[in-house]
C-alpha positions in Angstrom: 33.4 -18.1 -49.9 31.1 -15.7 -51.7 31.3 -14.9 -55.1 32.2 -11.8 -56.7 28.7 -10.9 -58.1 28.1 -10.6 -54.1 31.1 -8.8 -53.4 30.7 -5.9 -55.5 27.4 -5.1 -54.2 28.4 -4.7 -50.4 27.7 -2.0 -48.8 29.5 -0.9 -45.0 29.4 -3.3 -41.8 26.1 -4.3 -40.1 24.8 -2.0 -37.5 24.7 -3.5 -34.1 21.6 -5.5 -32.9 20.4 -2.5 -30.9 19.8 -0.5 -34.1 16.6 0.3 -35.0 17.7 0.1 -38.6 16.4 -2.8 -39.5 12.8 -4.0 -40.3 10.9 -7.2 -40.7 7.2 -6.4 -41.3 4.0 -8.5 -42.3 0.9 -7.9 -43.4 -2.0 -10.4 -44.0 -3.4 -8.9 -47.1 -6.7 -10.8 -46.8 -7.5 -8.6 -44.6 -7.9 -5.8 -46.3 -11.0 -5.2 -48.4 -9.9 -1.7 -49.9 -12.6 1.0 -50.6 -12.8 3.9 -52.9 -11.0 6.4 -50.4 -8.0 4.1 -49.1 -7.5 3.0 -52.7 -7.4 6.2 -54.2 -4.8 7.8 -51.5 -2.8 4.9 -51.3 -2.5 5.5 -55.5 -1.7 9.1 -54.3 1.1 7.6 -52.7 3.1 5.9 -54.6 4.8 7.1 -58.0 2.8 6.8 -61.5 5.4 3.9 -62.8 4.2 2.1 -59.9 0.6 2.7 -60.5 0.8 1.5 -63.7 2.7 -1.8 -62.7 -0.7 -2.3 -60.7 -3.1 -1.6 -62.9 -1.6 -4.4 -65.7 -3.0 -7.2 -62.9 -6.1 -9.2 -64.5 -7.2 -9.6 -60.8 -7.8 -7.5 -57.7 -5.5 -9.8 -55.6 -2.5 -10.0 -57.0 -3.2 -5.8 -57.5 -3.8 -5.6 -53.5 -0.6 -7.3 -52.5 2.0 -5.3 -55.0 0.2 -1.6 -53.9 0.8 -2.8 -50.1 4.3 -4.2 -51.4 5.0 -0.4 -52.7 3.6 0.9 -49.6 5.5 -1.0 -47.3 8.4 -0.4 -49.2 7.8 3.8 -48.7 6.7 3.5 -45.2 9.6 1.0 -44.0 12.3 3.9 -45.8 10.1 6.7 -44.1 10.5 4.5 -40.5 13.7 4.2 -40.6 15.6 7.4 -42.2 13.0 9.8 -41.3 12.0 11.4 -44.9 8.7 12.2 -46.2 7.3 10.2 -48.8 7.6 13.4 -51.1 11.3 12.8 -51.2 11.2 9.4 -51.7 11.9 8.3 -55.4 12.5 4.6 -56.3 14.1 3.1 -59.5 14.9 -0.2 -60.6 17.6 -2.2 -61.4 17.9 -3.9 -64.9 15.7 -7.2 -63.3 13.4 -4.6 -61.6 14.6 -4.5 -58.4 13.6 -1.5 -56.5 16.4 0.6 -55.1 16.8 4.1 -54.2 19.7 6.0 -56.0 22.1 7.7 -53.2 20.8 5.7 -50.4 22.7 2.4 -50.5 23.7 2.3 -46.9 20.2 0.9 -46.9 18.5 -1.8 -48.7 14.8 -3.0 -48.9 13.0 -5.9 -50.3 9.6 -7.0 -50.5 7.6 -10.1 -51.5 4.2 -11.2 -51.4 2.7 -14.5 -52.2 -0.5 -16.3 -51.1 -2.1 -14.2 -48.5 0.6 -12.4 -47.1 3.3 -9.3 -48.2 6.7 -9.0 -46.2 9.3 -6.5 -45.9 13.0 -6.9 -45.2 15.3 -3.7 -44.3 18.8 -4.2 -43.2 21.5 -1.2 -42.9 25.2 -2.2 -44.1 24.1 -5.2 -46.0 22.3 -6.7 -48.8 19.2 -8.2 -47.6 16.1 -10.6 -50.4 13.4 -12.2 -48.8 10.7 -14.2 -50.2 7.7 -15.7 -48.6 5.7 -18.6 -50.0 2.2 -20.5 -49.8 2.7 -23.7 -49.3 -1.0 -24.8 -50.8 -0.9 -27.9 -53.5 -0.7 -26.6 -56.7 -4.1 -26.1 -58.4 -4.9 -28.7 -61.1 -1.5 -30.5 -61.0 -0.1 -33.4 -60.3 1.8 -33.7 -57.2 4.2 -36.6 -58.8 4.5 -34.4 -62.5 4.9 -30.9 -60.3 8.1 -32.2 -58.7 9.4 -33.8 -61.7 8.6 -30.7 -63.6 10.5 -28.8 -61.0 13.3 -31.6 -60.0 16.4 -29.6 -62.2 15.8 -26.6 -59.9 17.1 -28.5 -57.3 20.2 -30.5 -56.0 20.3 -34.1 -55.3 21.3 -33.1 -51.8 17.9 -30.8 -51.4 15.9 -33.9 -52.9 17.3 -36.0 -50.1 16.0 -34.1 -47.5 12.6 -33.4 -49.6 12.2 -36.6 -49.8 13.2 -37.6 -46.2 10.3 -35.0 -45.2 7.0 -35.7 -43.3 5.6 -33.1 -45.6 7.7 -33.7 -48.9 5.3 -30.6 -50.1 6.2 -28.1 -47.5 9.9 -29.2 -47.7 10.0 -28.5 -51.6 8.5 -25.2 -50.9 11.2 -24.2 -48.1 13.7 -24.9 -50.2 12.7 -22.8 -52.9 11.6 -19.8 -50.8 15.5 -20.2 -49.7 17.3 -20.0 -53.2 14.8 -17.2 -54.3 15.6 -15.2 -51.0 19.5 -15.4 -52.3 18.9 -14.8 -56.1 16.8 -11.8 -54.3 19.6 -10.6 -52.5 22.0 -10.6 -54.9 19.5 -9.1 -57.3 20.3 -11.4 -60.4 16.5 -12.7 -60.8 15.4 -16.3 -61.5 17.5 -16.6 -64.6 20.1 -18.0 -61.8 21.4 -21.7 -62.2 19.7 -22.7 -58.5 21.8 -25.9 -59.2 24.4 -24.2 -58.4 22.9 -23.3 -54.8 22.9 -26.2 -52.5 21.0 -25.6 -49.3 21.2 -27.6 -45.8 18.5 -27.6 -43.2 18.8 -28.9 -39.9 15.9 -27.2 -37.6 11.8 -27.4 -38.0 10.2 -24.8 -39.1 8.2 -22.5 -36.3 6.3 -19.5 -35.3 7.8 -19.1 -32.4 10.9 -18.4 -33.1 13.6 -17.4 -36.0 16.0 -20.0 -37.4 19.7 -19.5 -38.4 21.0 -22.8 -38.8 20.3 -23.5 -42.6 23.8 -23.2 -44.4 24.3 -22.8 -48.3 26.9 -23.7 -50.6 27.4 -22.3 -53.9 29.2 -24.1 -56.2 30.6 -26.5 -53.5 32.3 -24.1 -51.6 30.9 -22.6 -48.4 29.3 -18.7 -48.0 29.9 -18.1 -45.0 29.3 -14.3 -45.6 25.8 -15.4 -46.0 23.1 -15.8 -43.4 19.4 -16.9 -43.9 16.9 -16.8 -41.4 13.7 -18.6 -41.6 10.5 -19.2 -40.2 6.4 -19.5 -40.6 4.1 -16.6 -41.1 1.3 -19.2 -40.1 1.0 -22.8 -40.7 0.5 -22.5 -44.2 3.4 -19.7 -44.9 7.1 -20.1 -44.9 9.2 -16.7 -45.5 13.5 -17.0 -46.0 15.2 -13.7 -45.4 19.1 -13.8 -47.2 21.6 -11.3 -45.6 24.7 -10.9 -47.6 27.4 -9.4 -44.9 30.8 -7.3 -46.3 32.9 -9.9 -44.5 33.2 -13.0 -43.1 32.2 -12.9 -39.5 30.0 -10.3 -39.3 26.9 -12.5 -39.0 28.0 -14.0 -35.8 26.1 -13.0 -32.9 23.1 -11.5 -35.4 19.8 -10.5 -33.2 17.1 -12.7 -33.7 14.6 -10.6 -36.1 11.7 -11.8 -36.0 8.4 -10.6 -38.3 6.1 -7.9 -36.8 2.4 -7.7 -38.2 1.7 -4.2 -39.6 -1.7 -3.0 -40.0 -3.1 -1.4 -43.4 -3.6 1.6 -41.5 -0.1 2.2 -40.4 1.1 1.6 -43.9 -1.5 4.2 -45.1 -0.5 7.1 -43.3 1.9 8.1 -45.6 1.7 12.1 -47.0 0.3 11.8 -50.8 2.9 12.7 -53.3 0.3 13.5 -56.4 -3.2 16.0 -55.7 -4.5 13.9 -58.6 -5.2 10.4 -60.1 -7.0 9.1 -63.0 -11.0 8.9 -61.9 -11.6 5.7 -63.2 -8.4 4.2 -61.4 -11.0 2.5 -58.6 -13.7 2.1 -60.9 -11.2 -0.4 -63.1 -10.2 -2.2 -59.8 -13.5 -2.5 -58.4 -14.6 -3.8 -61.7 -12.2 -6.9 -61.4 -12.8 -10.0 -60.5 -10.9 -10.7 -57.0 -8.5 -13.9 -58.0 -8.3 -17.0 -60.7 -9.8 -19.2 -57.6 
C-alpha cells in the first residue's frame, strides 16, 4: 500500500519498455576540469536563479557537480520532448525540487555526490534517485558515525548492516535507498526514515540492475513502488525510486541501466542569455577545488 502523500502526485501509466522516454545518465565529474569558455556558456545556459545557487558554493567541486546537475537536467528534457533550451523554464517546489510547470507527464531528478552526477527521467511516473560515495567519513569515528546515525534507521536495516562483509557500504546502500524515496515523493529529509523499512536480498553490481529490494512503510507493503539499484564503480552506489499510478504496473519493468554521458554532449545546449557577469569565471577559478 502506498500512502496518500504518493497518490496525489501520480501522474498517467508508465510508457512501455520500448519508449525512449526514459533516461538514466552518468557523468564522472572528475573528469571535467572546466575552462573559461565551457564555464561561461554552460552559465549561458542555464537560468540566473540557477547561477546564483552555484555561485553560493565555497568550493569549485561541489560548484562543478550542481552546473552539470542543471545541465543534465535541460539536456535530458531537451532529449526526450524535443524543445530548445530557450523554452525550458524550471521552478521549484516548496523543498526545492526542480519541476517544470505544465509538463508533469514527465518527471526528472538529479543527484550528485562524491565524484559522480546522475539523472533519472521517467514518463507516467514519479521517479528520485540518489547516488552516494561510499568513502569513510573524514575525521570520524566509524563506531560514533553509526551511533550518530543509528535512529535513521530500522532495527531490521541494522540487522542486515550488521550481517554485512562491508557494514560501511551496507549503511551507505541503505541510505541512498530511503533518500531515493523521500526524493521521489518530494518531501525532503525532514521524513521520519523510521518509518521506511528497506529489505535487500541481491549484491550490489556493475553489471547489471537490481529490482529485488522491497520497502515497507509503516509496516505495510508499497507495492506501487519499485527501486532499482546498482554501482556506478566500486566505490559508488546509486537507488533510483519509481512511484507507479497503480499497483501492477512495475511488473515486467525494462532493465535501465546508467549510460555515461560526456561533458560535451551535455554542453551542446543553445545559450538562453547573450550575457553573464565577467567576473562569474574569475570567482570560480579563484576557489579552492574541495575541503580535501
Amino acid at each position: 500500500m502506498v500512502p496518500s502523500i504518493i497518490a496525489s502526485l501520480f501522474f498517467r501509466p508508465v510508457m512501455d519498455c520500448s519508449s525512449t522516454r526514459w533516461l538514466r545518465w552518468a557523468l564522472n565529474c572528475q573528469l571535467w576540469k572546466p575552462v573559461a569558455t565551457q564555464w561561461n556558456h554552460a552559465n549561458k545556459c542555464i537560468q540566473e536563479e540557477e547561477r546564483q545557487r552555484i555561485e553560493q558554493f565555497v568550493f569549485q567541486a561541489p560548484a562543478i557537480s550542481s552546473l552539470i546537475g542543471r545541465l543534465m537536467l535541460r539536456k535530458g528534457i531537451q532529449e526526450v520532448i524535443g524543445s530548445s533550451n530557450s523554452n525550458i523554464t524550471f521552478s521549484r517546489t516548496a523543498e526545492g525540487r526542480p519541476f517544470l510547470p505544465g509538463l508533469d507527464i514527465i518527471d526528472i531528478n538529479v543527484s550528485h555526490h562524491g565524484d559522480w552526477v546522475v539523472l533519472a527521467l521517467e514518463s507516467g511516473a514519479r521517479v528520485g534517485v540518489d547516488v552516494m560515495s561510499m568513502d569513510r567519513p573524514i575525521n570520524k569515528d566509524l563506531r560514533e558515525y553509526f551511533r550518530l546515525m543509528r535512529k535513521q534507521f530500522t532495527d531490521n536495516e541494522w540487522r542486515q548492516i550488521d550481517k554485512s562483509d562491508n557494514k560501511l557500504h551496507a549503511f551507505y546502500r541503505f541510505w541512498c535507498l530511503k533518500e531515493s524515496y523521500v526524493k521521489a515523493i518530494g518531501v525532503g529529509l525532514k521524513y521520519d526514515l523510521q518509518t521506511i523499512d528497506f529489505n535487500t536480498s541481491d549484491e550490489l553490481s556493475r553489471q547489471r540492475v537490481i529490482k529485488s529490494t522491497k520497502m515497507k512503510l509503516k509496516d505495510q507493503s508499497s507495492d506501487e513502488l519499485l527501486f532499482e539499484e546498482t554501482l556506478l564503480d566500486m566505490n559508488h552506489c546509486v537507488a533510483t525510486c519509481i512511484a507507479f499510478s497503480e499497483q501492477g504496473l512495475k511488473e515486467g519493468v525494462c532493465d535501465k541501466p546508467f549510460t555515461e554521458v560526456t561533458i560535451e554532449h551535455l554542453l551542446n545546449l543553445e545559450t538562453i542569455t547573450d550575457e553573464v557577469d565577467e567576473g562569474l569565471w574569475t570567482r570560480f577559478n579563484s576557489k579552492q577545488y574541495s575541503a580535501r
